[in-house]
N, CA, C and O atoms as a Tinker XYZ file with bonds, in Angstrom:
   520  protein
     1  N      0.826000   -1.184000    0.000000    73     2
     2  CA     0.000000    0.000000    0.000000    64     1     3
     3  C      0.870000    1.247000    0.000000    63     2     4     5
     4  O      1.426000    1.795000   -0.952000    81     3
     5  N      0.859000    1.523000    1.115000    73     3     6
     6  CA     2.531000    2.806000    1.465000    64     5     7
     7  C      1.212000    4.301000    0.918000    63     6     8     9
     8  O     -0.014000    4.249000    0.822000    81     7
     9  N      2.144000    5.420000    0.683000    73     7    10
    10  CA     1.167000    6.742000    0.246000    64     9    11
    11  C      1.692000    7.234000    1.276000    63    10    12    13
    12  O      2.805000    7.134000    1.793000    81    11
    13  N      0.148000    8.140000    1.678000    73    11    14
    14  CA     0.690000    9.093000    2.434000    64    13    15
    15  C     -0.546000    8.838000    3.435000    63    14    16    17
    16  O     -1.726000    8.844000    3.084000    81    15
    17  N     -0.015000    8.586000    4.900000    73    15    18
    18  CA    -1.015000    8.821000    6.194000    64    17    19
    19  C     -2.839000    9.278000    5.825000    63    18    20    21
    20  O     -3.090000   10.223000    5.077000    81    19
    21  N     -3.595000    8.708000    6.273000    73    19    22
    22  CA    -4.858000    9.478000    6.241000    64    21    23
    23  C     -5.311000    9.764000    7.631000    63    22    24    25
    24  O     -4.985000    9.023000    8.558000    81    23
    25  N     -5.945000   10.665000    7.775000    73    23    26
    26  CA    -6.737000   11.750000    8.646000    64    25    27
    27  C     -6.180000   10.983000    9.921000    63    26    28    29
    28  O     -5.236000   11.498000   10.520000    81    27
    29  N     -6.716000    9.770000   10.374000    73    27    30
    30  CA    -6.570000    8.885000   11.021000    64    29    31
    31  C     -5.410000    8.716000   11.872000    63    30    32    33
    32  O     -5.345000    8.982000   13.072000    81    31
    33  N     -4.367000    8.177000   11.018000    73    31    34
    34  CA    -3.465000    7.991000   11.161000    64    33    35
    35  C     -2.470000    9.014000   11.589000    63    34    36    37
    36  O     -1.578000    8.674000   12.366000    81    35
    37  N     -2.549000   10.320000   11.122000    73    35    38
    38  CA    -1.923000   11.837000   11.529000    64    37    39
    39  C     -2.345000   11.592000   12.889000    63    38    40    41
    40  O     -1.700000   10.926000   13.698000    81    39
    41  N     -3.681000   12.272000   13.153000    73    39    42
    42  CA    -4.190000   12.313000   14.480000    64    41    43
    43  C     -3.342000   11.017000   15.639000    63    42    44    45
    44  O     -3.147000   11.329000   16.814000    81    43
    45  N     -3.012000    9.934000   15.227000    73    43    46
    46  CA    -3.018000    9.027000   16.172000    64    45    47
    47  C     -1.442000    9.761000   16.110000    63    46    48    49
    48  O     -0.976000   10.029000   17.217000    81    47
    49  N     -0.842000   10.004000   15.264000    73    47    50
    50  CA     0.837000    9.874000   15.504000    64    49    51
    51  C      1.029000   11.481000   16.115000    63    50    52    53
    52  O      1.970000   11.852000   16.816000    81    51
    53  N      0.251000   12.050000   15.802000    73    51    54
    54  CA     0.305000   13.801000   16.614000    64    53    55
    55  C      0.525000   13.364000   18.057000    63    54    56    57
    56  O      1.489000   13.467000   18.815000    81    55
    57  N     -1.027000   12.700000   18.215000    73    55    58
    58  CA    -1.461000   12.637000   19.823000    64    57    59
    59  C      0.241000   11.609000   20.208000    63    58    60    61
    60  O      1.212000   12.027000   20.837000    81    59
    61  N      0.112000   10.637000   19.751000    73    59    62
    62  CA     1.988000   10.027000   20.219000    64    61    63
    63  C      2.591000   11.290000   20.482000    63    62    64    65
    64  O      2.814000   11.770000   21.594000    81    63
    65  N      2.802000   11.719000   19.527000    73    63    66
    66  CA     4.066000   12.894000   19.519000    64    65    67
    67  C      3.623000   13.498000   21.127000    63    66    68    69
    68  O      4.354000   13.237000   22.082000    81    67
    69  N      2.682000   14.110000   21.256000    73    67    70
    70  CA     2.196000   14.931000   21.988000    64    69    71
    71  C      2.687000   14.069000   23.472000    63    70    72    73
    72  O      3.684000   14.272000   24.166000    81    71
    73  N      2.057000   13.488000   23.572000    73    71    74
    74  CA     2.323000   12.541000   24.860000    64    73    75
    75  C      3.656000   12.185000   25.162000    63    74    76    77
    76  O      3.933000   12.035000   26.352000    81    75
    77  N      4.517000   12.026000   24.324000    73    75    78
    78  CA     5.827000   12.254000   24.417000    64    77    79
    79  C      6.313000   13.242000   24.720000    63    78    80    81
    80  O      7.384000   13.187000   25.325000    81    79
    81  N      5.848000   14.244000   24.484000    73    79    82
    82  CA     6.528000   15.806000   24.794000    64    81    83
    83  C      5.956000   15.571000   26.348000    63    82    84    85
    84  O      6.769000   15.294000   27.230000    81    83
    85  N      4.638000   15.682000   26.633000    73    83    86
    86  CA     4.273000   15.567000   27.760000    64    85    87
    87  C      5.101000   14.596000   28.879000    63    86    88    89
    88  O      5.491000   15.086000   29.939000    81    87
    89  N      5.287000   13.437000   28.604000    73    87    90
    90  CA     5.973000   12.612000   29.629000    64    89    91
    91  C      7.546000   13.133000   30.063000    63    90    92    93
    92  O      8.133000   12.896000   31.119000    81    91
    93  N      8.041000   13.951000   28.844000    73    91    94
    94  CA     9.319000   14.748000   28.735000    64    93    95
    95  C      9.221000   15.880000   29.910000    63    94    96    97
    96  O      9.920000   15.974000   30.919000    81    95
    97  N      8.358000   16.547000   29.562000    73    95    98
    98  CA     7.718000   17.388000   30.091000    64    97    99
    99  C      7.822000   17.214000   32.067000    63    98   100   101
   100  O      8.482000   17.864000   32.877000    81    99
   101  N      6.971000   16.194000   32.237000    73    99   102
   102  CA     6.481000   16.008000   33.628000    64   101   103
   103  C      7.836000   14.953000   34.209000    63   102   104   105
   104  O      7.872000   14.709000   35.415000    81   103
   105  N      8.457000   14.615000   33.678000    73   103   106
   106  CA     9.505000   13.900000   34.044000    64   105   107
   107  C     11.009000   14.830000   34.359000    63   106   108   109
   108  O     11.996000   14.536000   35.033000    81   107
   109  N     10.705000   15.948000   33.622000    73   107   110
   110  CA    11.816000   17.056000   33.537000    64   109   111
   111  C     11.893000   17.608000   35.138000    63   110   112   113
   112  O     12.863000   17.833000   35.862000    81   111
   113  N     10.217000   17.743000   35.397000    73   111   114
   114  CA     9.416000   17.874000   36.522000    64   113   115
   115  C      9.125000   17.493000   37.801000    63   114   116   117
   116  O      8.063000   17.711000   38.384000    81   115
   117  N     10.305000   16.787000   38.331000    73   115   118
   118  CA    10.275000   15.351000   38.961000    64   117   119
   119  C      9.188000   14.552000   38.823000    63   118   120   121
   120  O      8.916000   14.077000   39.926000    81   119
   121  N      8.515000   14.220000   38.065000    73   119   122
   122  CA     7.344000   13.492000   37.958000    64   121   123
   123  C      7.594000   12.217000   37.516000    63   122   124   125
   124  O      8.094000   12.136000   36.394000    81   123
   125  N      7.298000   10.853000   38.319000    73   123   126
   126  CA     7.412000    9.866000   37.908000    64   125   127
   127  C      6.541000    9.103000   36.737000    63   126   128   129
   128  O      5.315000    9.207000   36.706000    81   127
   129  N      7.076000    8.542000   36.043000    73   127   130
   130  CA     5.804000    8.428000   34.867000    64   129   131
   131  C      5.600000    6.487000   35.180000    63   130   132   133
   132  O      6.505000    5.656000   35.261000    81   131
   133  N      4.449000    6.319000   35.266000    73   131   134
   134  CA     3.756000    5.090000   36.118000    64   133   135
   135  C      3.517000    3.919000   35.006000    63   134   136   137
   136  O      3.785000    2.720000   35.081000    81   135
   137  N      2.876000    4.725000   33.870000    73   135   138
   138  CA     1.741000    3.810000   32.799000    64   137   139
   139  C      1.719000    5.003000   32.023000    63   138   140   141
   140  O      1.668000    6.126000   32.525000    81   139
   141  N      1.761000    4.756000   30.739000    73   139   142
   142  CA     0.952000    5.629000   29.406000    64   141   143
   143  C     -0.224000    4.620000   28.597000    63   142   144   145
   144  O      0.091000    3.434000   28.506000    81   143
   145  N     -1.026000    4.875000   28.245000    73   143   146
   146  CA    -1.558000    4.819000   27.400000    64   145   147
   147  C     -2.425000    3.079000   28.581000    63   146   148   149
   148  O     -2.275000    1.876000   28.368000    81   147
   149  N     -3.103000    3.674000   29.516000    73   147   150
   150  CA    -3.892000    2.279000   30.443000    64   149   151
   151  C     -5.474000    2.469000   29.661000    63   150   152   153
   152  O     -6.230000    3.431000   29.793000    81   151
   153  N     -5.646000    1.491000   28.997000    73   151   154
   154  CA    -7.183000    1.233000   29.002000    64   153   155
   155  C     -7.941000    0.049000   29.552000    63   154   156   157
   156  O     -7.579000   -1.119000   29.688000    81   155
   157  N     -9.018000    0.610000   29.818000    73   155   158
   158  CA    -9.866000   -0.450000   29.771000    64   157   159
   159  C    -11.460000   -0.344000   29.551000    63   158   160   161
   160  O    -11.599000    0.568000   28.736000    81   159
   161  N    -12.587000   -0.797000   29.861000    73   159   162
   162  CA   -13.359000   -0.899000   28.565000    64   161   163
   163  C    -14.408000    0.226000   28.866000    63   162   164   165
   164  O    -15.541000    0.180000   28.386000    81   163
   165  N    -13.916000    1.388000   29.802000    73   163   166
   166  CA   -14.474000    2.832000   30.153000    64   165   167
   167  C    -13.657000    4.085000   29.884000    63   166   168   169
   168  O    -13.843000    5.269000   30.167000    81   167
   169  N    -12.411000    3.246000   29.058000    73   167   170
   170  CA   -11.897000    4.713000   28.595000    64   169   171
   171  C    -10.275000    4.060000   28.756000    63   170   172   173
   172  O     -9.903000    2.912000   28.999000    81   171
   173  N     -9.462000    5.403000   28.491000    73   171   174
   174  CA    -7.850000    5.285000   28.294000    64   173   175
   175  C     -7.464000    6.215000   29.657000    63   174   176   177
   176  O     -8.446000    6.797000   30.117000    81   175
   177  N     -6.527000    6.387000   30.186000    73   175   178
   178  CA    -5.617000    7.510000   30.737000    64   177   179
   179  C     -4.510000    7.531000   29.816000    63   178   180   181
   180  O     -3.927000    6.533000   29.393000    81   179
   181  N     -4.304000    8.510000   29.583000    73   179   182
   182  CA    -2.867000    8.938000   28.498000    64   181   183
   183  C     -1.916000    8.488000   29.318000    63   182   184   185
   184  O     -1.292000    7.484000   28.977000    81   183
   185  N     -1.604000    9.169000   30.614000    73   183   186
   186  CA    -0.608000    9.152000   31.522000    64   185   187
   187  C     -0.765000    8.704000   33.023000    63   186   188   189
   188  O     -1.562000    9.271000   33.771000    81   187
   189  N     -0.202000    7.967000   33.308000    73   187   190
   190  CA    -0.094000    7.759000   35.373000    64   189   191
   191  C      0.845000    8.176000   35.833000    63   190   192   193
   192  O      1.838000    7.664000   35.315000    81   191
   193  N      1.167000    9.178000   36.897000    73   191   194
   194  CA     2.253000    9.939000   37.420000    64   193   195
   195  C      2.292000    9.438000   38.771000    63   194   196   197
   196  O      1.453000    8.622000   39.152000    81   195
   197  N      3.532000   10.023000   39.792000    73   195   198
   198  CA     3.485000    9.934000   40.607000    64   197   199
   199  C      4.131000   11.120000   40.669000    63   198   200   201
   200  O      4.923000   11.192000   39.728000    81   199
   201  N      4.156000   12.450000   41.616000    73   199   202
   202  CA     4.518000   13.404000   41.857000    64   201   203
   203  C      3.920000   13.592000   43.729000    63   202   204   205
   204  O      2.909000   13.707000   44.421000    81   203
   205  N      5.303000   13.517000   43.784000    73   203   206
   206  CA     5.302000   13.482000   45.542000    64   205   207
   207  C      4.072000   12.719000   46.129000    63   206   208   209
   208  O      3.816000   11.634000   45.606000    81   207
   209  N      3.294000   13.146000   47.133000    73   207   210
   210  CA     1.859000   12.289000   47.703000    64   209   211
   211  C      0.695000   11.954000   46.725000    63   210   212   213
   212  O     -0.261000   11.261000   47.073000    81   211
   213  N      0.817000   12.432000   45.607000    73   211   214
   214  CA    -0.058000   12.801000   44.613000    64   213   215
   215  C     -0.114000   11.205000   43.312000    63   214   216   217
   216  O      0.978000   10.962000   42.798000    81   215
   217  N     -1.110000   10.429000   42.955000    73   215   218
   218  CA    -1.304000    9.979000   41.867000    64   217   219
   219  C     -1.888000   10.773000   40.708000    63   218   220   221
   220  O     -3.032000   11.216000   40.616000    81   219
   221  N     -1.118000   10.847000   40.041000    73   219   222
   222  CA    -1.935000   12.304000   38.902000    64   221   223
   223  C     -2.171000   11.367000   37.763000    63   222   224   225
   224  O     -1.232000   10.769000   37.240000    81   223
   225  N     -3.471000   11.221000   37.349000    73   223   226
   226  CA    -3.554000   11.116000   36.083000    64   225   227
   227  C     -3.670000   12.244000   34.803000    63   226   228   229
   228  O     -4.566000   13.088000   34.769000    81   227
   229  N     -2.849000   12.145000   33.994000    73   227   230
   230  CA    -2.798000   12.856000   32.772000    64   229   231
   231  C     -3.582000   12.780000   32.226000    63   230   232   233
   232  O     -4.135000   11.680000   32.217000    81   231
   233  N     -4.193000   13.953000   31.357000    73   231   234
   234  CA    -4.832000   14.005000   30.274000    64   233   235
   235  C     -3.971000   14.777000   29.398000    63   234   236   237
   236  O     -3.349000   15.720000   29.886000    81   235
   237  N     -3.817000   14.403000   27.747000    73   235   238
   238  CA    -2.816000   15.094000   27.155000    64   237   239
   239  C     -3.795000   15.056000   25.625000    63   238   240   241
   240  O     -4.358000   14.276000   24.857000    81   239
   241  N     -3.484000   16.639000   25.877000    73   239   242
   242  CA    -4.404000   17.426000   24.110000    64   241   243
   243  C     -3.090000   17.886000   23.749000    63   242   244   245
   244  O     -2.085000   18.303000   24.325000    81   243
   245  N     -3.513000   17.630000   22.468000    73   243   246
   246  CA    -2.253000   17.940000   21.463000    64   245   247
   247  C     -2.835000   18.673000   20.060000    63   246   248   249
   248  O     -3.290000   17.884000   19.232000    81   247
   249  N     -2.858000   19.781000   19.789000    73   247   250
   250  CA    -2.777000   20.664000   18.436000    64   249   251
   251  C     -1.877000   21.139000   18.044000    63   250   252   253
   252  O     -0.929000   21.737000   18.553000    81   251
   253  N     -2.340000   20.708000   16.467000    73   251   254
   254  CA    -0.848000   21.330000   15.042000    64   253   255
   255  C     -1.370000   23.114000   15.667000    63   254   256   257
   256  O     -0.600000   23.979000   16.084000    81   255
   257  N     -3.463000   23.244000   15.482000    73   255   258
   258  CA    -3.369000   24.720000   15.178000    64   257   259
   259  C     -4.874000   24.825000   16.248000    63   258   260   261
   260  O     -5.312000   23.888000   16.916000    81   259
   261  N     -5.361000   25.972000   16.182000    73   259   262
   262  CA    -6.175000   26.328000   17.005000    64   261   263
   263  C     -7.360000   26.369000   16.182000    63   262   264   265
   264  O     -8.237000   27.192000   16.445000    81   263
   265  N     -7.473000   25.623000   15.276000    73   263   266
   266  CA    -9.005000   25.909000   14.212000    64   265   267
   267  C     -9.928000   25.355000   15.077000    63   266   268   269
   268  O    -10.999000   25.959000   15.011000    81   267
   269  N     -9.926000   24.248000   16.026000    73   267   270
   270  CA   -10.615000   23.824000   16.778000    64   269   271
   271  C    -10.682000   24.208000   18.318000    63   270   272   273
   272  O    -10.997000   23.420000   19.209000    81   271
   273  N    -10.297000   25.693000   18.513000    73   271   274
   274  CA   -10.195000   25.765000   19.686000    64   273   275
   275  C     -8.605000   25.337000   20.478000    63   274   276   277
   276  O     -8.127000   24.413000   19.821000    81   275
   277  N     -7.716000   25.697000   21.593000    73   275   278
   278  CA    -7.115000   25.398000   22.275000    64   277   279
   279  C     -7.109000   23.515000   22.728000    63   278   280   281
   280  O     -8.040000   22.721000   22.598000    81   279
   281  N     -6.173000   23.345000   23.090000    73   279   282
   282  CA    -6.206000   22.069000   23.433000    64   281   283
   283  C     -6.954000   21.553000   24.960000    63   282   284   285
   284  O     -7.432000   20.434000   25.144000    81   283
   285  N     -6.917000   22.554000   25.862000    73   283   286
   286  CA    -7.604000   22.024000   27.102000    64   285   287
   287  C     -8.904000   22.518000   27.191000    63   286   288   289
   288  O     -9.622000   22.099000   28.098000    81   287
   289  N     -9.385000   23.467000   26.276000    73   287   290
   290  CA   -10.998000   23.160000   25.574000    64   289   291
   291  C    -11.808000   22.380000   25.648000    63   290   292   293
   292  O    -12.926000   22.498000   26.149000    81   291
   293  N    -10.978000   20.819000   24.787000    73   291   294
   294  CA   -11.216000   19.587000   24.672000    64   293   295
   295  C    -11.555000   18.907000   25.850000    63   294   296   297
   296  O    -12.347000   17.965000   25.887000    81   295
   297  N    -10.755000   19.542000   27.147000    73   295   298
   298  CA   -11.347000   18.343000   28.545000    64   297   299
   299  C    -12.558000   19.416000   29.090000    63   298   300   301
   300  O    -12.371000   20.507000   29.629000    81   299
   301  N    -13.990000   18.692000   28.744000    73   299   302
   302  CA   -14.707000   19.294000   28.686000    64   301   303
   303  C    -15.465000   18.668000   30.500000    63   302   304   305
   304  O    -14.896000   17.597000   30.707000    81   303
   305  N    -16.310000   18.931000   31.545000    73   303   306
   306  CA   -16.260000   18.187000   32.990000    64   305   307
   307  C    -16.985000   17.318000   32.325000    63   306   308   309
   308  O    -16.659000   16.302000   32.941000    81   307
   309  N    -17.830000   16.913000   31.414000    73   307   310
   310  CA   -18.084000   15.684000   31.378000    64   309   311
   311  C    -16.674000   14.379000   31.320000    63   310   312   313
   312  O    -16.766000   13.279000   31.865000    81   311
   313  N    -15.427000   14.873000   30.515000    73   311   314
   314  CA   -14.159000   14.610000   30.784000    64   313   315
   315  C    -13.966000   14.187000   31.974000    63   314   316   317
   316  O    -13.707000   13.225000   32.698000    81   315
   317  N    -14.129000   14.979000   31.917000    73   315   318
   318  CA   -12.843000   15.495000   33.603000    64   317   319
   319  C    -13.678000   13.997000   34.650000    63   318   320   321
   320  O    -13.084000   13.018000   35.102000    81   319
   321  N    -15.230000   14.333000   34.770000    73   319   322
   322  CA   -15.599000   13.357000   35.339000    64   321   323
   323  C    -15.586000   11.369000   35.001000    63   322   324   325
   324  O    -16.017000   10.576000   35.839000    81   323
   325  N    -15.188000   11.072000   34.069000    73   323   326
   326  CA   -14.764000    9.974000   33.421000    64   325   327
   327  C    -13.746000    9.913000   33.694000    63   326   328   329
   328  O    -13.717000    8.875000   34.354000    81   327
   329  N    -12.401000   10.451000   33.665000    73   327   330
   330  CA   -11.183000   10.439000   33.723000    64   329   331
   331  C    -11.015000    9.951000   35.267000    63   330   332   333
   332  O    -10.460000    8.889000   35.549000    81   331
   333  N    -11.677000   11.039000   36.450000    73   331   334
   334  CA   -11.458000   10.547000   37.890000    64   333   335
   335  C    -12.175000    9.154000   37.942000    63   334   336   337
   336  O    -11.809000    8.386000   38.832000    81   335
   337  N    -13.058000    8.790000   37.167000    73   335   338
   338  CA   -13.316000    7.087000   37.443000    64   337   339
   339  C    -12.281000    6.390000   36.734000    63   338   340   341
   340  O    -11.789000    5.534000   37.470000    81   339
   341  N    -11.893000    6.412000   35.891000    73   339   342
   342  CA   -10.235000    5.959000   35.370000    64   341   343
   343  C     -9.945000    6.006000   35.667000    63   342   344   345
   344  O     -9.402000    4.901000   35.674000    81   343
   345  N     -9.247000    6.874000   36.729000    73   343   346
   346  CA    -7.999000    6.721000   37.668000    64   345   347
   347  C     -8.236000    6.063000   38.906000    63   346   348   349
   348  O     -7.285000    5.473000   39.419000    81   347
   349  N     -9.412000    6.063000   39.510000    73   347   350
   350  CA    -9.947000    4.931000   40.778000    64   349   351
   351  C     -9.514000    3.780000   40.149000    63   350   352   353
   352  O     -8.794000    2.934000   40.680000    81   351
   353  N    -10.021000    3.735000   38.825000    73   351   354
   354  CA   -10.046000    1.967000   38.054000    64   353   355
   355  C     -9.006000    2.066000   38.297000    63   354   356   357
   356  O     -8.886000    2.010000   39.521000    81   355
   357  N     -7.709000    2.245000   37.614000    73   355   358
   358  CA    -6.613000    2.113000   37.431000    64   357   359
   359  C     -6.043000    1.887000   39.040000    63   358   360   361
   360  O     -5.521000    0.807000   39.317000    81   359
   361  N     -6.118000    2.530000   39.666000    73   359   362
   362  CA    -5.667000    1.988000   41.180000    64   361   363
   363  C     -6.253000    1.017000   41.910000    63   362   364   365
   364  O     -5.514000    0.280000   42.564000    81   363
   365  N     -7.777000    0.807000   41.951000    73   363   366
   366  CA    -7.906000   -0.078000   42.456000    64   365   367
   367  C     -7.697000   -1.970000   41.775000    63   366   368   369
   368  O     -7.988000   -2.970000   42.430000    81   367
   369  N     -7.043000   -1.960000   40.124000    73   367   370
   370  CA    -6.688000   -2.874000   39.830000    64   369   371
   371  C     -4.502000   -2.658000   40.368000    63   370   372   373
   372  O     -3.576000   -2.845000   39.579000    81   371
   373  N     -4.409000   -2.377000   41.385000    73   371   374
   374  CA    -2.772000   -2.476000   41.554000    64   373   375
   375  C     -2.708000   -3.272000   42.764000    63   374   376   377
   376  O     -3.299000   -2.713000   43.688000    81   375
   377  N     -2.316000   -4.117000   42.998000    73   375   378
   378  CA    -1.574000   -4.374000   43.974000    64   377   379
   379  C     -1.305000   -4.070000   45.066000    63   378   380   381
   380  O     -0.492000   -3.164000   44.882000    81   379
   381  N     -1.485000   -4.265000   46.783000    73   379   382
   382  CA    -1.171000   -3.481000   47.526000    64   381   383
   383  C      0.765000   -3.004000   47.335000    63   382   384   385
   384  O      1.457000   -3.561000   46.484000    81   383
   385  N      1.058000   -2.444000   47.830000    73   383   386
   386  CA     2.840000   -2.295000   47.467000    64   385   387
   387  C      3.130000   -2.374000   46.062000    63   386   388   389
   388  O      4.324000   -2.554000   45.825000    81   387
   389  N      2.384000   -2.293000   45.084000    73   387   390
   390  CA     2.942000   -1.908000   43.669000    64   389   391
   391  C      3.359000   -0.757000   43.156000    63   390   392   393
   392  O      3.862000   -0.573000   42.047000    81   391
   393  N      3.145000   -0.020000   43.961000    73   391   394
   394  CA     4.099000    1.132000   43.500000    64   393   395
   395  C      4.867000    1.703000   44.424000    63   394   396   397
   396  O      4.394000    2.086000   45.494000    81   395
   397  N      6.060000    1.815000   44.132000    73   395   398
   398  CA     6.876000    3.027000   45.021000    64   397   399
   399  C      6.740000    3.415000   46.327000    63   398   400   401
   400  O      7.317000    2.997000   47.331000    81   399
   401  N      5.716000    4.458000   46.163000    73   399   402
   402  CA     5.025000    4.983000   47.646000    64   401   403
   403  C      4.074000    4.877000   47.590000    63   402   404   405
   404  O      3.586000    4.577000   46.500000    81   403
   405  N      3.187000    5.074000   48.809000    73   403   406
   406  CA     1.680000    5.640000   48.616000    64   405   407
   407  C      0.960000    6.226000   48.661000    63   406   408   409
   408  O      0.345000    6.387000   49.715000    81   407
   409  N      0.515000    7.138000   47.051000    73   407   410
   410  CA     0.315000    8.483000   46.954000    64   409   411
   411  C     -1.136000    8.103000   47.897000    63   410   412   413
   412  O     -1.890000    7.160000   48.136000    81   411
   413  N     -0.957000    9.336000   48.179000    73   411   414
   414  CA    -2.041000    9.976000   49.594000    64   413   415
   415  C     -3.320000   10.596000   49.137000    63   414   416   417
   416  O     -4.434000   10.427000   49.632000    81   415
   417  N     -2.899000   11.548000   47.834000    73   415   418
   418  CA    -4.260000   12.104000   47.032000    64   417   419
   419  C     -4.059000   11.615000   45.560000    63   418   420   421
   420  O     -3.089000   11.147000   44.964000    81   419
   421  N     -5.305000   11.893000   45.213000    73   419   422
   422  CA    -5.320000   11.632000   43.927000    64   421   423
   423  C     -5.608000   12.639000   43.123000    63   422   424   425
   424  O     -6.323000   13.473000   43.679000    81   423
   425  N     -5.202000   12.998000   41.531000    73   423   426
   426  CA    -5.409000   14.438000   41.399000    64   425   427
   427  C     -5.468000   14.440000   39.980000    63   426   428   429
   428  O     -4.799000   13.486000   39.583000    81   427
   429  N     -6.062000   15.202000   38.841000    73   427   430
   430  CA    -6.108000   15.655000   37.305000    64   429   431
   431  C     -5.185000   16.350000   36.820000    63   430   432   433
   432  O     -5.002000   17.456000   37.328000    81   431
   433  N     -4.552000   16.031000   35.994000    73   431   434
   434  CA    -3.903000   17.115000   35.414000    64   433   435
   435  C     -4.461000   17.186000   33.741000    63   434   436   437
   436  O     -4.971000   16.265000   33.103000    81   435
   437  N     -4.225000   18.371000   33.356000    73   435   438
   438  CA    -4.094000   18.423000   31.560000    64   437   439
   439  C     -2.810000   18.628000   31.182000    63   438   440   441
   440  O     -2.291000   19.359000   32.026000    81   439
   441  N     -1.905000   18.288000   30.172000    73   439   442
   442  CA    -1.046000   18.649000   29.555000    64   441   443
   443  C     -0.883000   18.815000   28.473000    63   442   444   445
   444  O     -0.474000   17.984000   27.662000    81   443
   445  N     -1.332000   20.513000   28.177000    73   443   446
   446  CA    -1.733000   20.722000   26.980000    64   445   447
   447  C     -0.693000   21.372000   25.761000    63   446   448   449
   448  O     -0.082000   22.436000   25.861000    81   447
   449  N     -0.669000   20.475000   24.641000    73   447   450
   450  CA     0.702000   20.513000   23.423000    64   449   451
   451  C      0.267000   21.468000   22.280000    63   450   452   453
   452  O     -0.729000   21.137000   21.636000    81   451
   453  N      0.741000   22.314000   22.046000    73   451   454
   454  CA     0.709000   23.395000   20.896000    64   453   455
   455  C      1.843000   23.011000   19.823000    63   454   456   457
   456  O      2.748000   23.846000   19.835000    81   455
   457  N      1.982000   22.256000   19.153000    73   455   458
   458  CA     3.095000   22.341000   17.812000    64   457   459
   459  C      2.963000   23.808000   17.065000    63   458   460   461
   460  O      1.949000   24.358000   16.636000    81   459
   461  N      4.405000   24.275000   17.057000    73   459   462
   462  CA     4.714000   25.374000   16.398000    64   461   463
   463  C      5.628000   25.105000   15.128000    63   462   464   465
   464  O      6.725000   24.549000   15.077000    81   463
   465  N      4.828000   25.682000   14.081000    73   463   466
   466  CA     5.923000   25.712000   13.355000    64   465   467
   467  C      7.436000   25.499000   13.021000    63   466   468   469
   468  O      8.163000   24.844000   12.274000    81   467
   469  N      7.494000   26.672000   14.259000    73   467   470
   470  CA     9.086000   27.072000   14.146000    64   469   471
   471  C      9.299000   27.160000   15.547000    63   470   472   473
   472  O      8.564000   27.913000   16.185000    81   471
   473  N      9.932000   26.700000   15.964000    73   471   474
   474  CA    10.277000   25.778000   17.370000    64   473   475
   475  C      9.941000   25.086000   17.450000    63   474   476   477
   476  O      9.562000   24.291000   16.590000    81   475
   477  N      9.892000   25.007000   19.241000    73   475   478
   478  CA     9.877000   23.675000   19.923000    64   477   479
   479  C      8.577000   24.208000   20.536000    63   478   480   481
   480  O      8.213000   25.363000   20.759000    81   479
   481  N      7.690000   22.435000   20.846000    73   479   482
   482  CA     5.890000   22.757000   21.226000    64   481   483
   483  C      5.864000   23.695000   22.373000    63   482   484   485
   484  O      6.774000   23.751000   23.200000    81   483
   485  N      4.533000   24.613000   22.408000    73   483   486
   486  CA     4.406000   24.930000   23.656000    64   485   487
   487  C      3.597000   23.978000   24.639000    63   486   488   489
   488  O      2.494000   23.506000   24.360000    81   487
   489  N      4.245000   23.770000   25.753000    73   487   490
   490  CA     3.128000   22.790000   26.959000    64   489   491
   491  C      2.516000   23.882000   28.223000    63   490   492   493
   492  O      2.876000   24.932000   28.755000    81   491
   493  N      1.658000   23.155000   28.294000    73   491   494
   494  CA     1.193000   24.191000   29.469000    64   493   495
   495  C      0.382000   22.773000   30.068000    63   494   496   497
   496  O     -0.325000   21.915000   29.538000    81   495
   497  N      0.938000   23.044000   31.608000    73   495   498
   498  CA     0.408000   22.266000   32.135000    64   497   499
   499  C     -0.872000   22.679000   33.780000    63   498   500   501
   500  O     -0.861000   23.264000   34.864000    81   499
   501  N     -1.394000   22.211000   33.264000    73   499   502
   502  CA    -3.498000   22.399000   34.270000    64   501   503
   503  C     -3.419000   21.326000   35.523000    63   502   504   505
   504  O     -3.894000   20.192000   35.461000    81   503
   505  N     -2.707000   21.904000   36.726000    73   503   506
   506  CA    -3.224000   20.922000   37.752000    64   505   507
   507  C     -3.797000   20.985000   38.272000    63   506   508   509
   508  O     -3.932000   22.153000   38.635000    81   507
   509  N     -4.899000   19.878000   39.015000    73   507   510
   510  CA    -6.086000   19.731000   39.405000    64   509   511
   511  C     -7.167000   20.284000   38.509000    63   510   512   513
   512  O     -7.635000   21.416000   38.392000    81   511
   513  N     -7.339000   19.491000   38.098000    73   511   514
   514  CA    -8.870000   19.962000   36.723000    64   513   515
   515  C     -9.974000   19.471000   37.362000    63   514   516   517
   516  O    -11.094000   19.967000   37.238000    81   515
   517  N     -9.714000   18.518000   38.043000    73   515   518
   518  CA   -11.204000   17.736000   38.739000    64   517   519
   519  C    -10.981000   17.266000   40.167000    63   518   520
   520  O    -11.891000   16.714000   40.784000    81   519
């Protein structure tokens, strides 16, 4: 086959890209990075962090341009409220002692990716969204 990417396929390799910058990002940050990309059959978390007492789950928007609005636009509270049941899921399938420490709160973040042209992306990162 080969060609060139369709619609599809961009979008999926942006959002990669994006999430990569992001884990760059929050790791630069002391932020431990846990899990990317956890699903199960109520949704994905992009990211699982650990940042000091805190389990943060990520949410990560990624735009080439703003025709659709900003990227943390997109986590709309119907979001936001799905995401905090994802992240219960996601913890309450671990292990007692499976991780590290034991974060104390649990918390939202957005990490939102702007591709620029000419540079390097802008991130801006939203803690506690929910």
């Amino acid at each position: 086959m080969g060609g060139y990417p369709n619609g599809s396929q961009r979008r999926t390799a942006l959002g990669r890209y994006g999430e990569d910058v992001a884990c760059a990002f929050l790791t630069e940050r002391g932020y431990r990075i846990v899990e990317r990309n956890w699903r199960c059959r109520e949704g994905e978390l992009d990211i699982v962090a650990l940042d000091a007492d805190f389990l943060v789950g990520c949410e990560v928007k990624t735009r080439s341009s703003n025709a659709y609005g900003s990227p943390e636009e997109a986590v709309t509270p119907r979001k936001v409220v799905r995401l905090r049941k994802l992240l219960a899921l996601w913890l309450a399938g671990r292990t007692p002692g499976s991780l590290a420490c034991r974060p104390v709160e649990l918390r939202l973040d957005v990490v939102a990716v702007e591709l620029s042209p000419k540079g390097p992306a802008v991130v801006r990162h939203l803690l506690g969204v929910g």
